[in-house]
Jmol script that loads the backbone (N, CA, C; Angstrom):
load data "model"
ATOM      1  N   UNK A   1      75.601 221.981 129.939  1.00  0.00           N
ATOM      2  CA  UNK A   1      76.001 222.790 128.805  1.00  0.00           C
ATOM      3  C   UNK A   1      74.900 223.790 128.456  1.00  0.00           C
ATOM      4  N   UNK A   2      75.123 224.635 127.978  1.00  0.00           N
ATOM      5  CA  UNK A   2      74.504 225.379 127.711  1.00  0.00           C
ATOM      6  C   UNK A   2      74.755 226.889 126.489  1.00  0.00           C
ATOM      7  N   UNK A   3      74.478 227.390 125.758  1.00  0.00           N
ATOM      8  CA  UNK A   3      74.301 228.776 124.627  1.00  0.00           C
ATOM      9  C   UNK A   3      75.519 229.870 125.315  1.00  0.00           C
ATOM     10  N   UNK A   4      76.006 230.450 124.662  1.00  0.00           N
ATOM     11  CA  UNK A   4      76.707 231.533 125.260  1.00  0.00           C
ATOM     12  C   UNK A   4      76.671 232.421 124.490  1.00  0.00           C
ATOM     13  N   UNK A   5      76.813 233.735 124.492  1.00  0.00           N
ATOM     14  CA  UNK A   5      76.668 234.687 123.957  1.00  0.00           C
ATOM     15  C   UNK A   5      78.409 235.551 124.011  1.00  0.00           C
ATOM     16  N   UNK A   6      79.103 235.803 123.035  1.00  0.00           N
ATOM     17  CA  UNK A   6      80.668 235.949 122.700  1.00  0.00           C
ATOM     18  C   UNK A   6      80.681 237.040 122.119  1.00  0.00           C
ATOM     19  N   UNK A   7      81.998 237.830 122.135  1.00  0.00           N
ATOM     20  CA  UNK A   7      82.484 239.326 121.953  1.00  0.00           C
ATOM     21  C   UNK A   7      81.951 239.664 120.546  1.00  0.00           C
ATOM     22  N   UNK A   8      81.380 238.973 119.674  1.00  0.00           N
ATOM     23  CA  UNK A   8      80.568 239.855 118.416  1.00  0.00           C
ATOM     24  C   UNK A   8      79.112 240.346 118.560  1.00  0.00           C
ATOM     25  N   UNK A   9      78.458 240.540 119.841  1.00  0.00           N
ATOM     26  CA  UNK A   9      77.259 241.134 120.363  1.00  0.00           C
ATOM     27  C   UNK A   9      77.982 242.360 120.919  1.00  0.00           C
ATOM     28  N   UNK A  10      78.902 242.492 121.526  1.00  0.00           N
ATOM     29  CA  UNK A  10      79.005 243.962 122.418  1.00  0.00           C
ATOM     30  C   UNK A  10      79.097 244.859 121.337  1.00  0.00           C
ATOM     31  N   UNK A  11      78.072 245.380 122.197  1.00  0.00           N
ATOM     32  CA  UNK A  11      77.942 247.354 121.477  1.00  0.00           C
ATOM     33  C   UNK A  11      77.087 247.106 120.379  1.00  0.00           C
ATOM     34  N   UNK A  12      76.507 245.759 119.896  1.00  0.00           N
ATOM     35  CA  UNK A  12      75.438 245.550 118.771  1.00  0.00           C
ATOM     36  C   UNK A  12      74.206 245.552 119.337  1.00  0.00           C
ATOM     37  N   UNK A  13      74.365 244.358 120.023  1.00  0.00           N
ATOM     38  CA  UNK A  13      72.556 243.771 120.930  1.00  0.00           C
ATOM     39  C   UNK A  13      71.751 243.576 119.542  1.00  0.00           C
ATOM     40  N   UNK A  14      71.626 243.216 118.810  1.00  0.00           N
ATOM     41  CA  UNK A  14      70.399 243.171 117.903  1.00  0.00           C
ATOM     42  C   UNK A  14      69.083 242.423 118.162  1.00  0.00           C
ATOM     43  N   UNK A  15      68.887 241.834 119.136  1.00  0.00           N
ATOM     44  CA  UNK A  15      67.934 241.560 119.776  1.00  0.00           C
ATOM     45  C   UNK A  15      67.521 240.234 119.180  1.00  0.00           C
ATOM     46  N   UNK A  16      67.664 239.733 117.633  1.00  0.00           N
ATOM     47  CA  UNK A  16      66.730 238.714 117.217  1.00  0.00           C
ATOM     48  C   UNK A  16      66.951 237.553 118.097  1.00  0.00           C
ATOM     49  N   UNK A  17      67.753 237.260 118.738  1.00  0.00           N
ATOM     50  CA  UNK A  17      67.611 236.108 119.386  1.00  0.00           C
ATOM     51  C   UNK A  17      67.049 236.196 120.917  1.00  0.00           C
ATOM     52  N   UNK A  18      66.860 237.404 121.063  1.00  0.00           N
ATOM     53  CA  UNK A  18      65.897 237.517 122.220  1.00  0.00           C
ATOM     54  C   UNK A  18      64.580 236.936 121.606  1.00  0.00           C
ATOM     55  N   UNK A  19      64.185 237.362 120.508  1.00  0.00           N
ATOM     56  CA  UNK A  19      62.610 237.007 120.186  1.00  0.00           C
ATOM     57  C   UNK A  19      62.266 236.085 119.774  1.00  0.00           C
ATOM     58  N   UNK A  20      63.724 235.273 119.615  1.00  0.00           N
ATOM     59  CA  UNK A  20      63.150 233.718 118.908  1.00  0.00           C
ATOM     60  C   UNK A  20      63.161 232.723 120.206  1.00  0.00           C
ATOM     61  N   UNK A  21      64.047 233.236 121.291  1.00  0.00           N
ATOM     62  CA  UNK A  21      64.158 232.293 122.942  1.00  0.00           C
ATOM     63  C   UNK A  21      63.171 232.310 123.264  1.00  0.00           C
ATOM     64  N   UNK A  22      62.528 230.404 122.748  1.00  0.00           N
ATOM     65  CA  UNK A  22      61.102 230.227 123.768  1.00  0.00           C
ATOM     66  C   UNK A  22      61.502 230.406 125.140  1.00  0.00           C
ATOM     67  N   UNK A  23      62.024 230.730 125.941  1.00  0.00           N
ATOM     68  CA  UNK A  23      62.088 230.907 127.767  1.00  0.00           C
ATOM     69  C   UNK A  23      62.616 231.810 128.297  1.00  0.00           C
ATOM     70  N   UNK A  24      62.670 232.566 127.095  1.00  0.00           N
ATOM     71  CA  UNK A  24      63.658 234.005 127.911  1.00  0.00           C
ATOM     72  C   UNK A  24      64.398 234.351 128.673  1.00  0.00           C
ATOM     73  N   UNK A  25      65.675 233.392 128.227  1.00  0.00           N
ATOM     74  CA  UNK A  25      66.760 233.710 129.152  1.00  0.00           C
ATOM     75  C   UNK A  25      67.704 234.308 128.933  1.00  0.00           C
ATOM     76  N   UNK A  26      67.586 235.057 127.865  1.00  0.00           N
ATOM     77  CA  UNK A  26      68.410 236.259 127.170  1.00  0.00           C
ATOM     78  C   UNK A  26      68.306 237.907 127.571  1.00  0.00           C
ATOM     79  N   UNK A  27      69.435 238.232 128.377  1.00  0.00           N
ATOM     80  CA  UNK A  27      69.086 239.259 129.161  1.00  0.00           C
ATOM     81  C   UNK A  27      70.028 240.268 128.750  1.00  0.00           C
ATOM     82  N   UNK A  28      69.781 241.412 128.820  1.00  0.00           N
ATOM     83  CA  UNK A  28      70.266 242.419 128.246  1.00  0.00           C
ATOM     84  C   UNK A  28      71.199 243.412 129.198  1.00  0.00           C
ATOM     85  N   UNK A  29      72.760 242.912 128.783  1.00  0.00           N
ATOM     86  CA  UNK A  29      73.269 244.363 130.096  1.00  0.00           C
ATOM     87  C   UNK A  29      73.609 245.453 129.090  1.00  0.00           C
ATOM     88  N   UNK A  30      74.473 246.407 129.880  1.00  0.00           N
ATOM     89  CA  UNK A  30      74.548 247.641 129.113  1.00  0.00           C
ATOM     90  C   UNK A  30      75.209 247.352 127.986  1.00  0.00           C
ATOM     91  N   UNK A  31      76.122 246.770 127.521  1.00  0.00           N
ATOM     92  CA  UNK A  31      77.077 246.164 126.363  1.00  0.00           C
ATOM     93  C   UNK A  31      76.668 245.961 125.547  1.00  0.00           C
ATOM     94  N   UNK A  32      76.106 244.506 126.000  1.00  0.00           N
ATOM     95  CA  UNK A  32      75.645 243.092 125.252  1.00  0.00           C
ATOM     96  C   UNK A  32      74.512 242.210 126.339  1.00  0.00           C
ATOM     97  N   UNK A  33      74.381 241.186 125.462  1.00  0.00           N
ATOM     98  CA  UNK A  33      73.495 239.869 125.931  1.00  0.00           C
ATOM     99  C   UNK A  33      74.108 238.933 126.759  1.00  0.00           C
ATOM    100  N   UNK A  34      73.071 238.451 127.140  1.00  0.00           N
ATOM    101  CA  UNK A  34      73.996 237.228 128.188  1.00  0.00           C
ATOM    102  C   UNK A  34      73.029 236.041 128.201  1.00  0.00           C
ATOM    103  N   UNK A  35      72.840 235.195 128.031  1.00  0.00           N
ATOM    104  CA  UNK A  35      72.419 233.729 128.506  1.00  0.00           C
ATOM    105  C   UNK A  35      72.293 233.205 129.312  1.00  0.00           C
ATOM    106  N   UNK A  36      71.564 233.225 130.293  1.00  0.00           N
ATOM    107  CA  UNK A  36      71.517 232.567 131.758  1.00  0.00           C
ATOM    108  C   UNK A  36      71.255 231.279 131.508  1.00  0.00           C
ATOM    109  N   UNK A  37      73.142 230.427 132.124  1.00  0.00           N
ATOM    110  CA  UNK A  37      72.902 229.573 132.071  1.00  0.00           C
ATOM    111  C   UNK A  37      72.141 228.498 132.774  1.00  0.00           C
ATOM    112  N   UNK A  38      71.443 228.908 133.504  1.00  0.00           N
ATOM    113  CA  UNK A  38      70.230 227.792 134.336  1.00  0.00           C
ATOM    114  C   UNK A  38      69.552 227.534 133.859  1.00  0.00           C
ATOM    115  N   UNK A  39      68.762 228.804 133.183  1.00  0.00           N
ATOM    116  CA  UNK A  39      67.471 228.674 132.433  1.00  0.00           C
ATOM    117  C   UNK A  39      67.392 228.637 130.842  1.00  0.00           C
ATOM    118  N   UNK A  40      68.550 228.471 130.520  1.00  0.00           N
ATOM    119  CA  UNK A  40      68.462 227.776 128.585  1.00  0.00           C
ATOM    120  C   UNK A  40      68.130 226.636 128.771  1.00  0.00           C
ATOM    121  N   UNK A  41      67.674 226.186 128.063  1.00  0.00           N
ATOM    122  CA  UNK A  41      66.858 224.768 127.772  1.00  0.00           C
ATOM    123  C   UNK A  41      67.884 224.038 126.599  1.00  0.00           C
ATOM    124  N   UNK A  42      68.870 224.903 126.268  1.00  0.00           N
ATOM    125  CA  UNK A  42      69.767 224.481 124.815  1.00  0.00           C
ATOM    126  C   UNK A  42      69.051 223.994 123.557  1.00  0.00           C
ATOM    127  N   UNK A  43      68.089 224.643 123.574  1.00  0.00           N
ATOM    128  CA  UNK A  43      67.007 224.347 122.457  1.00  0.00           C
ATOM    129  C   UNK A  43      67.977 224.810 121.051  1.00  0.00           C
ATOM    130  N   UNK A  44      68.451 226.002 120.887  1.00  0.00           N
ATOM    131  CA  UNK A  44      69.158 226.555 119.981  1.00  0.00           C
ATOM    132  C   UNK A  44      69.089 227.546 119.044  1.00  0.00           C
ATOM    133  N   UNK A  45      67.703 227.790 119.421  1.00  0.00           N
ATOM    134  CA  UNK A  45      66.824 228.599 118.606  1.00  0.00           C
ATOM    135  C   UNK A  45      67.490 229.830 118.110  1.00  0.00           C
ATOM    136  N   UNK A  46      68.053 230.221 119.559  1.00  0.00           N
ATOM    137  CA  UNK A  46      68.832 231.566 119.094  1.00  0.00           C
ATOM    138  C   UNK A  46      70.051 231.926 117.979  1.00  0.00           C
ATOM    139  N   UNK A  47      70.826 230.623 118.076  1.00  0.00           N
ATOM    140  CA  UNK A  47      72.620 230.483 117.705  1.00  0.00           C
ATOM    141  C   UNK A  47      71.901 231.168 115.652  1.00  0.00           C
ATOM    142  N   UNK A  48      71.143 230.451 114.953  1.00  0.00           N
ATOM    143  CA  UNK A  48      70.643 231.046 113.499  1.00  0.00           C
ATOM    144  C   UNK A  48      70.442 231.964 113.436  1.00  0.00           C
ATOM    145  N   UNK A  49      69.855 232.918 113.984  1.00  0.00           N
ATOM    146  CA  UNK A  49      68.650 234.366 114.173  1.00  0.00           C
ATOM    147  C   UNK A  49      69.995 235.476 114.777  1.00  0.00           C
ATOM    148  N   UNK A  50      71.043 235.035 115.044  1.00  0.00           N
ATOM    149  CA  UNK A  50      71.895 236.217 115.497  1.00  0.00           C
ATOM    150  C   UNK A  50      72.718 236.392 114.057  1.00  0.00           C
ATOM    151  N   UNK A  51      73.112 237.841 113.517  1.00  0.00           N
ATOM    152  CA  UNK A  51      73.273 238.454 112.313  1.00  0.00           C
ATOM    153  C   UNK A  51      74.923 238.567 112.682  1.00  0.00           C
ATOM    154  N   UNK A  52      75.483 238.748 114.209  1.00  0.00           N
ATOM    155  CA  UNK A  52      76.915 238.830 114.017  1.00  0.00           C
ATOM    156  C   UNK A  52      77.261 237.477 114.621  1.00  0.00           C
ATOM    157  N   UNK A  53      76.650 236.666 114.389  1.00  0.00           N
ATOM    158  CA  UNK A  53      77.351 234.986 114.736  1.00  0.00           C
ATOM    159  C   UNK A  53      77.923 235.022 116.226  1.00  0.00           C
ATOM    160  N   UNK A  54      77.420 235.548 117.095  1.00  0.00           N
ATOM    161  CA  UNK A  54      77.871 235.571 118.530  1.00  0.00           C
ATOM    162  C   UNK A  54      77.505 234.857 119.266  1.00  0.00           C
ATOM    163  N   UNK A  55      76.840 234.001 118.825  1.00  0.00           N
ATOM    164  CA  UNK A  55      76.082 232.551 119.799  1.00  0.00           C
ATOM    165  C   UNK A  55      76.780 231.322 119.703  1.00  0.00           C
ATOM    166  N   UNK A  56      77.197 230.729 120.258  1.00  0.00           N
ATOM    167  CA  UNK A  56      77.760 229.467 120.352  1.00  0.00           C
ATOM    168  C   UNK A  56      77.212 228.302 120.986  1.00  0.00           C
ATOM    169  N   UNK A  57      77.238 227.383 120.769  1.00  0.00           N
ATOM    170  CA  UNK A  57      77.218 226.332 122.185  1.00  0.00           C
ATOM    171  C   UNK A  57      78.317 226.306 123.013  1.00  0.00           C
ATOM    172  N   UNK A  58      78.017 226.057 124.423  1.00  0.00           N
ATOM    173  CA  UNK A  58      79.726 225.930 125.216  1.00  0.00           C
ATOM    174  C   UNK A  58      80.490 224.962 124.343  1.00  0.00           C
ATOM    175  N   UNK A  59      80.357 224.206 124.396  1.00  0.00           N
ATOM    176  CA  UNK A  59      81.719 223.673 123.474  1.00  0.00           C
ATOM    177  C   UNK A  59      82.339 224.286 122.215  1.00  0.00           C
ATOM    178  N   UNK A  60      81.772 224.722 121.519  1.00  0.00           N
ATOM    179  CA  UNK A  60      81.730 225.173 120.031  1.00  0.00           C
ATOM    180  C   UNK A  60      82.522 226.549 120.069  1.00  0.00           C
ATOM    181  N   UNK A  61      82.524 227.640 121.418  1.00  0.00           N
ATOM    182  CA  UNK A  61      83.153 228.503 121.439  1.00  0.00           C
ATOM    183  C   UNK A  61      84.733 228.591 121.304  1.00  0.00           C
ATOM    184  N   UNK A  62      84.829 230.047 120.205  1.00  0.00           N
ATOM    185  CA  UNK A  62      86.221 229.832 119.860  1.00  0.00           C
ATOM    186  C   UNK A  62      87.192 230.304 120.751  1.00  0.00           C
ATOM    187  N   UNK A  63      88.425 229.805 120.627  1.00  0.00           N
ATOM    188  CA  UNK A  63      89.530 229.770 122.088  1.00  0.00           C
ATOM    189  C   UNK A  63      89.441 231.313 121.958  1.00  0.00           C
ATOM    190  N   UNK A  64      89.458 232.400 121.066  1.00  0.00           N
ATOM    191  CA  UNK A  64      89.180 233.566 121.401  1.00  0.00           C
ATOM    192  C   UNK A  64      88.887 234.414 122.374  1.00  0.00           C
ATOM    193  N   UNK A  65      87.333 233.482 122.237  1.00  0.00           N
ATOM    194  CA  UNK A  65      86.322 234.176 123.010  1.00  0.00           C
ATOM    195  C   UNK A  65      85.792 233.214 124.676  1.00  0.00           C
ATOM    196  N   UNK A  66      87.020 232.200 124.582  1.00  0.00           N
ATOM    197  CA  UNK A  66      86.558 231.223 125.704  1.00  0.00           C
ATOM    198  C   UNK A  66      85.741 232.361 127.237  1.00  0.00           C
ATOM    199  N   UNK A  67      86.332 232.908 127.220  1.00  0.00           N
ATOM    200  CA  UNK A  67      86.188 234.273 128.588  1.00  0.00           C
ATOM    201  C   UNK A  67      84.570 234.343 129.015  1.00  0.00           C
ATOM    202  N   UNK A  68      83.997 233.971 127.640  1.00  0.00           N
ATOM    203  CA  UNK A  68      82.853 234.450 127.354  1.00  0.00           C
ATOM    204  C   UNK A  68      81.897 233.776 128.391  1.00  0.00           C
ATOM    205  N   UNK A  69      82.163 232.495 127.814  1.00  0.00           N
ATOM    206  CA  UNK A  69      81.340 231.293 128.953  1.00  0.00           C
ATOM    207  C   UNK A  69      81.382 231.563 130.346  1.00  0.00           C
ATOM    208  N   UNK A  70      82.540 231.672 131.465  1.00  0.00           N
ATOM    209  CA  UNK A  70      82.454 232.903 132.589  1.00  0.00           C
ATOM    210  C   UNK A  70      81.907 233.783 132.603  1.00  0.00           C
ATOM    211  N   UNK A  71      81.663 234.959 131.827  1.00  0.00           N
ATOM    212  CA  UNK A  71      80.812 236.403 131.215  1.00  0.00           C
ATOM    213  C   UNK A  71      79.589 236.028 132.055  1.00  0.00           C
ATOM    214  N   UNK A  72      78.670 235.412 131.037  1.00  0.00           N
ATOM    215  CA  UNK A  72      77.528 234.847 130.772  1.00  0.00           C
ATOM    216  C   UNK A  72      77.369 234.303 132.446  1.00  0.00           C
ATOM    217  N   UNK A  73      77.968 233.390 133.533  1.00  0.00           N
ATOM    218  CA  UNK A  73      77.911 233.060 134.162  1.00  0.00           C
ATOM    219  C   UNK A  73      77.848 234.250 135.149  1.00  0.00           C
ATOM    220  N   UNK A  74      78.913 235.033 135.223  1.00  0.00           N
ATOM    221  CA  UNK A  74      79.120 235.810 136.445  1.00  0.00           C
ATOM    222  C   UNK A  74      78.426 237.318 136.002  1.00  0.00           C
ATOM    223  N   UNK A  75      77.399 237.464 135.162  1.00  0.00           N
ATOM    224  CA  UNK A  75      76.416 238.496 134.409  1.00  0.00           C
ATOM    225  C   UNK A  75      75.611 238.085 135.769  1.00  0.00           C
ATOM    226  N   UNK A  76      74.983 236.937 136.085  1.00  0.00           N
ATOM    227  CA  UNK A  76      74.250 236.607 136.937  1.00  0.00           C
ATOM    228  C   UNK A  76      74.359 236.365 138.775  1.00  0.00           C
ATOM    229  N   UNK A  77      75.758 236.216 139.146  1.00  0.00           N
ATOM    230  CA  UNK A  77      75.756 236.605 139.729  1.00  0.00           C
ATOM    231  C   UNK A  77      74.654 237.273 141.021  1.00  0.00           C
ATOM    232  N   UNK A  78      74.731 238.068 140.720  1.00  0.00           N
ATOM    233  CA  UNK A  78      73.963 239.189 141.726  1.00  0.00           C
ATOM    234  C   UNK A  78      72.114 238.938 141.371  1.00  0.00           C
ATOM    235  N   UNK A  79      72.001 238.806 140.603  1.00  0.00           N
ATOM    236  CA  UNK A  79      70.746 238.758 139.910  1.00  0.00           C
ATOM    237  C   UNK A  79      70.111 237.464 139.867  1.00  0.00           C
ATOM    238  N   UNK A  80      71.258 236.417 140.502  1.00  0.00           N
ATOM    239  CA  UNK A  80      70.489 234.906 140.667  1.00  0.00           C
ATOM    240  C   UNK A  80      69.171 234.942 139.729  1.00  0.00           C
ATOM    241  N   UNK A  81      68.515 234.168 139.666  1.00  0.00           N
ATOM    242  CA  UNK A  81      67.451 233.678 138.224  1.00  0.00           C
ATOM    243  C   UNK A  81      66.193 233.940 138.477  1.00  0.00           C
ATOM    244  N   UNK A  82      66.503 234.975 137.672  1.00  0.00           N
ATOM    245  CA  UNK A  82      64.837 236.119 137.976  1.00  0.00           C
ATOM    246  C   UNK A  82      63.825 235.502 137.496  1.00  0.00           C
ATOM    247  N   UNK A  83      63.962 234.170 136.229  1.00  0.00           N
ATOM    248  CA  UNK A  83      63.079 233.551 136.042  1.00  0.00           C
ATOM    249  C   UNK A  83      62.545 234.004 134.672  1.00  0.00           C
ATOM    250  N   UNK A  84      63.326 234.872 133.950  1.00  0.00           N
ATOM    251  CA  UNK A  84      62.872 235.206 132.509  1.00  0.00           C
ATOM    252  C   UNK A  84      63.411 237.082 132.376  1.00  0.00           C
ATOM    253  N   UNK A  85      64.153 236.868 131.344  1.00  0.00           N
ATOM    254  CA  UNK A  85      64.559 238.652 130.950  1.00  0.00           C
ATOM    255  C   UNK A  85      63.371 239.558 131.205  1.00  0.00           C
ATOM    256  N   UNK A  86      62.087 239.341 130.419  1.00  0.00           N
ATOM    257  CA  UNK A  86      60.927 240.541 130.292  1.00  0.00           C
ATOM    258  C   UNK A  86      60.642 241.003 131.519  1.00  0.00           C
ATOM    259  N   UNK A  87      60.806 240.342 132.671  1.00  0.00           N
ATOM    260  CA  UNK A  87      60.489 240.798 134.138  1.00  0.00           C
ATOM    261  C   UNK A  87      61.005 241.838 134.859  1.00  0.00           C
ATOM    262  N   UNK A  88      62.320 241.595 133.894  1.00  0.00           N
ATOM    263  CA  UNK A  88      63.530 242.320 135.187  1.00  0.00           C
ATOM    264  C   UNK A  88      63.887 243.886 134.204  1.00  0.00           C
ATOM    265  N   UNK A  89      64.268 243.467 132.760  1.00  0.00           N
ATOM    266  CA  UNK A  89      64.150 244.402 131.464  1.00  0.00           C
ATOM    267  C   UNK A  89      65.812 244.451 131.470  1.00  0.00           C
ATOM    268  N   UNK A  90      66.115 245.691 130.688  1.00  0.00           N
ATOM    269  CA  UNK A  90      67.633 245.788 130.912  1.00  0.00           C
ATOM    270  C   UNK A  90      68.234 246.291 131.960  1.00  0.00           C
ATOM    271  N   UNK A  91      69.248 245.409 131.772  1.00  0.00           N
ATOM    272  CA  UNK A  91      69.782 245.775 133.377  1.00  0.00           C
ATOM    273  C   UNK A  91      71.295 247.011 132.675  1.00  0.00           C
ATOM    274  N   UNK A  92      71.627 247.969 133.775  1.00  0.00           N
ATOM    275  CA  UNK A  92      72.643 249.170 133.771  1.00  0.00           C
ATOM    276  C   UNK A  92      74.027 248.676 133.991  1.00  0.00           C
ATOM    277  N   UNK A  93      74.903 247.498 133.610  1.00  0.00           N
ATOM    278  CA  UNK A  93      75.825 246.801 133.845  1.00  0.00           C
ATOM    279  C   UNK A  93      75.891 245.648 133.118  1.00  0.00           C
ATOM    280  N   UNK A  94      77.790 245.341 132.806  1.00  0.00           N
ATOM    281  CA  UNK A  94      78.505 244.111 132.393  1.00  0.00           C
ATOM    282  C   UNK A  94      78.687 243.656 133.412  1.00  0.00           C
ATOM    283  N   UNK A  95      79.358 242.579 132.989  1.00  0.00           N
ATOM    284  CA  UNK A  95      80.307 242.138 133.508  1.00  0.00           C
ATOM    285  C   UNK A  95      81.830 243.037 133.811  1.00  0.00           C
ATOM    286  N   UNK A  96      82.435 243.093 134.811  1.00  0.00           N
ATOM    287  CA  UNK A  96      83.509 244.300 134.588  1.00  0.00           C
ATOM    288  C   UNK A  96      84.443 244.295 133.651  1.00  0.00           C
ATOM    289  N   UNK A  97      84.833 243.317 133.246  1.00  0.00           N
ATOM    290  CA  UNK A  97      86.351 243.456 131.800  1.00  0.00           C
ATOM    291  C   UNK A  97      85.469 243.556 130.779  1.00  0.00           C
ATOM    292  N   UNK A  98      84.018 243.353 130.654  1.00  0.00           N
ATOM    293  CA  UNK A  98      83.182 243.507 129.494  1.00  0.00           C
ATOM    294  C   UNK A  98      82.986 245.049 129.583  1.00  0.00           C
ATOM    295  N   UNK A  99      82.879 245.578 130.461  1.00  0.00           N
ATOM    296  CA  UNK A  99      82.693 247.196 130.606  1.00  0.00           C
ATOM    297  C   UNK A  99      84.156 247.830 130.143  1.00  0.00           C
ATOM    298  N   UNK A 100      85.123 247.066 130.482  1.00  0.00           N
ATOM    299  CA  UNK A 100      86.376 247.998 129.977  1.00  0.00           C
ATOM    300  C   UNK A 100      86.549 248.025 129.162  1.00  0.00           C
ATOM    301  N   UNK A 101      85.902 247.003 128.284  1.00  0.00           N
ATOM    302  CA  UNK A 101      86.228 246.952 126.468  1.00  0.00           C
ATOM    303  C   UNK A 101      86.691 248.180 125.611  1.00  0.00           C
ATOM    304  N   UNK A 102      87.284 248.813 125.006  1.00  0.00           N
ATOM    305  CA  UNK A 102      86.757 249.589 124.072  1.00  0.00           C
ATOM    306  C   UNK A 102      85.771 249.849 122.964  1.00  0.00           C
ATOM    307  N   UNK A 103      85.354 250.617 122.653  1.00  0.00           N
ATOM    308  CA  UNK A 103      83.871 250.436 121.306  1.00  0.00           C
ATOM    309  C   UNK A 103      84.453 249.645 120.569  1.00  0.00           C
ATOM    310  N   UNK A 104      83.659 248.405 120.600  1.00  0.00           N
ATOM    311  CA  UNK A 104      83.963 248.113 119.210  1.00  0.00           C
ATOM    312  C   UNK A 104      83.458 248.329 118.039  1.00  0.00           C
ATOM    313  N   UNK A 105      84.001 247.941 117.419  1.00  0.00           N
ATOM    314  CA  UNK A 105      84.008 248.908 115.737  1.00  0.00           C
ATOM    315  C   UNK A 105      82.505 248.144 115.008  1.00  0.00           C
ATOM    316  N   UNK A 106      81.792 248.791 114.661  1.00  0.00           N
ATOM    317  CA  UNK A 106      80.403 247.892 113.705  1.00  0.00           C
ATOM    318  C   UNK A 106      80.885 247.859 112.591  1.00  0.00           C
ATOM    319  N   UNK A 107      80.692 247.031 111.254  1.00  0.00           N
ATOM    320  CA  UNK A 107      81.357 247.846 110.062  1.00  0.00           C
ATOM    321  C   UNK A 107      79.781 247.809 109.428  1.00  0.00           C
TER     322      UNK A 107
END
end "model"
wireframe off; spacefill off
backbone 0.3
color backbone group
């Protein structure tokens, strides 16, 4: 099990839960965040410190946003486990149905 990151980060990114992840596995695509799930420790640090409530635990995610938990998985993909976000920085890509999104709306 592991943190997931769900459709109230795209087009926000606010970063605080990048800075509170002791292990940095919070990685930044063009959208939104993603969670690599290998390298969370499920500490939790992040799920408080996010301002649009987009963190979940896998279980805890709402049937909504189930998609998400895949997201997060296939973000990595290609990028297999660089071993910490600060290394690699932001990466120029979603996931693809995360790229088709439309803006979503901030209020």
């Amino acid at each position: 099990m592991t943190y997931v990151i769900a459709q109230p980060c795209v087009d926000v990114m606010d970063k605080a839960c990048v800075e509170e992840c002791p292990v940095d596995c919070i990685y930044e695509g063009k959208r939104t965040l993603y969670i690599h799930p290998d390298e969370c420790v499920d500490c939790g640090a992040c799920e408080p410190v996010c301002p649009v409530e987009a963190i979940f635990y896998e279980d805890d995610v709402p049937d909504e946003w189930i998609d998400y938990i895949d997201a997060n998985v296939a973000f990595f993909d290609d990028l297999g486990s660089p071993g910490g976000a600060e290394a690699i920085g932001p990466q120029d890509f979603d996931v693809p149905w995360i790229s088709e999104l439309p803006p979503q709306n901030q209020e």
